[in-house]
N, C-alpha and C positions, 0 to 999 in steps of 0.2 A: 580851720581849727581855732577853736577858741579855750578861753580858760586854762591854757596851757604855761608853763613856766621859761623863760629866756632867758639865760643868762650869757654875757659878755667878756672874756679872758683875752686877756693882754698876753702877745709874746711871752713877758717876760715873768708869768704866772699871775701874776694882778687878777685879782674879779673885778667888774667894774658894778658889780652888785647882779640883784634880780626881779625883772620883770614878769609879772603877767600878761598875757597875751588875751585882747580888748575881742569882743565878739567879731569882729571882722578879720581875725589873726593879725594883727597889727601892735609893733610897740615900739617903744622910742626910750634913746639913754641921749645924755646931756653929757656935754662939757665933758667929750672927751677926749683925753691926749690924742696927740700925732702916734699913729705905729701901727703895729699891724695885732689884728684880732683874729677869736676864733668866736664862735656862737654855737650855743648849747638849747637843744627843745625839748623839754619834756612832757608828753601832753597824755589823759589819757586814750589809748587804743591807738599810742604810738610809739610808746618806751620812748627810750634816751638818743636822741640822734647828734651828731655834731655836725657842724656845715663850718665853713673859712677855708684857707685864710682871705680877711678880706682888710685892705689898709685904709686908714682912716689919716684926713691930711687937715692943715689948720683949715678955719673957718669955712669947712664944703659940711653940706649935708650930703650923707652918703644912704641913699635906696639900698635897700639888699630886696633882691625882686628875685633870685634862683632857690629860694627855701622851697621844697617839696617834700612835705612827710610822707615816706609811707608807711602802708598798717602798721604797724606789729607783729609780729608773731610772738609762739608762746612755745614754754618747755616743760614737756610734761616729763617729771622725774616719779623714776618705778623703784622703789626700793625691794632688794631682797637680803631675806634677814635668817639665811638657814642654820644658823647657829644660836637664832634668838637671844641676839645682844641688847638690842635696843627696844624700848617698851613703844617705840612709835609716836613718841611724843614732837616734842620742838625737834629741830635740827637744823645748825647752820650752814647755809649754802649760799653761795657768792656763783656771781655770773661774770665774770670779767670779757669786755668786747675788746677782740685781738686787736683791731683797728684800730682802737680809739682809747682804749687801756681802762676805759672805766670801769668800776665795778660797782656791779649793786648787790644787794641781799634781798635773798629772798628767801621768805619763812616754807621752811618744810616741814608740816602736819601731815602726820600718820605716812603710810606706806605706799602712798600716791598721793601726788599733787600736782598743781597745772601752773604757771605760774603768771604773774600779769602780763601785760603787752610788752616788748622788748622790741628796741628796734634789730630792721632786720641785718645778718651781719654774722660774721667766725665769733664764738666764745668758749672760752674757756671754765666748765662748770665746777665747782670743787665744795667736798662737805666736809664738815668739820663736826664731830662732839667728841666731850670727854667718852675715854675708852674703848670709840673707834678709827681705826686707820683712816687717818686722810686718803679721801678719793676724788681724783679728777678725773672730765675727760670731756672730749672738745667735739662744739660739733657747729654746725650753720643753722641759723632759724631764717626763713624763709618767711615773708610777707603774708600777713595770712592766715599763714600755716601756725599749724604745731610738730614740733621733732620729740621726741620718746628719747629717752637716754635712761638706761637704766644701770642701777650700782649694786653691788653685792657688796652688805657691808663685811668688815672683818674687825678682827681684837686687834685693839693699839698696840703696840709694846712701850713699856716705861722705861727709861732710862734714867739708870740714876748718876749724878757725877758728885764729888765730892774734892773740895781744891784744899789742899793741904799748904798755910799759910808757913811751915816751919821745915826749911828744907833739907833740916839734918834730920 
């Protein structure tokens, strides 16, 4: 894999910043603390993978030789719209990976979409726009593959609240 993105997290939430990954998938961070890491790949026709934990001690070079990407998979989202709310335009959609808590966005144009490579793994799909009901729901993508998840959108409902600063 090449051209792909690396990035390095510290236990204790720290980035140690971001690498590109050199045409032989190889990359290198400097001058880093003692503790324990996690490593992040993002490459494409492989989505978002995490790999660690892996500890890092004074003055040792540390090999990380267990990285294995696999494909991708992808999520084709079917929207149904029998009430004819939405003009099919933009719509936002988040993929969150149960495992690994990440979330990405991804753009949903018109009434079918496919979406780029995702690593494979449990996520949680969820869309969002004004004046429709938030909708989730969960499914496995599969290496490879593509999984269908489809949503029937519906009417949001408004809430209004109003806080009365004057208690008499």
């Amino acid at each position: 894999v090449s051209n792909g993105d690396v990035s390095l997290r510290h236990e204790s939430g720290n980035s140690t910043g971001l690498k590109t990954l050199s045409a032989g998938g190889r990359f290198h961070f400097d001058e880093l603390m003692p503790g324990v890491y996690h490593l992040s790949v993002s490459s494409a026709g492989h989505g978002y993978q995490k790999f660690g934990p892996y500890t890092v001690t004074c003055d040792a070079v540390r090999d990380i030789t267990d990285v294995r990407l696999e494909g991708g998979g992808r999520v084709e989202l079917v929207i149904d719209d029998p009430e004819g709310l939405h003009p099919l335009g933009k719509v936002e959609t988040y993929a969150r990976h149960l495992d690994g808590g990440v979330t990405l966005g991804v753009l949903l144009t018109g009434e079918r979409t496919i979406s780029s490579p995702l690593a494979p793994g449990p996520y949680r799909i969820t869309l969002r726009h004004e004046g429709i009901a938030d909708i989730a729901g969960d499914i496995v993508i599969e290496s490879a593959g593509t999984t269908r998840l489809n949503f029937e959108i519906r009417p949001g409902r408004t809430i209004e609240l109003s806080l009365d600063n004057d208690p008499e």
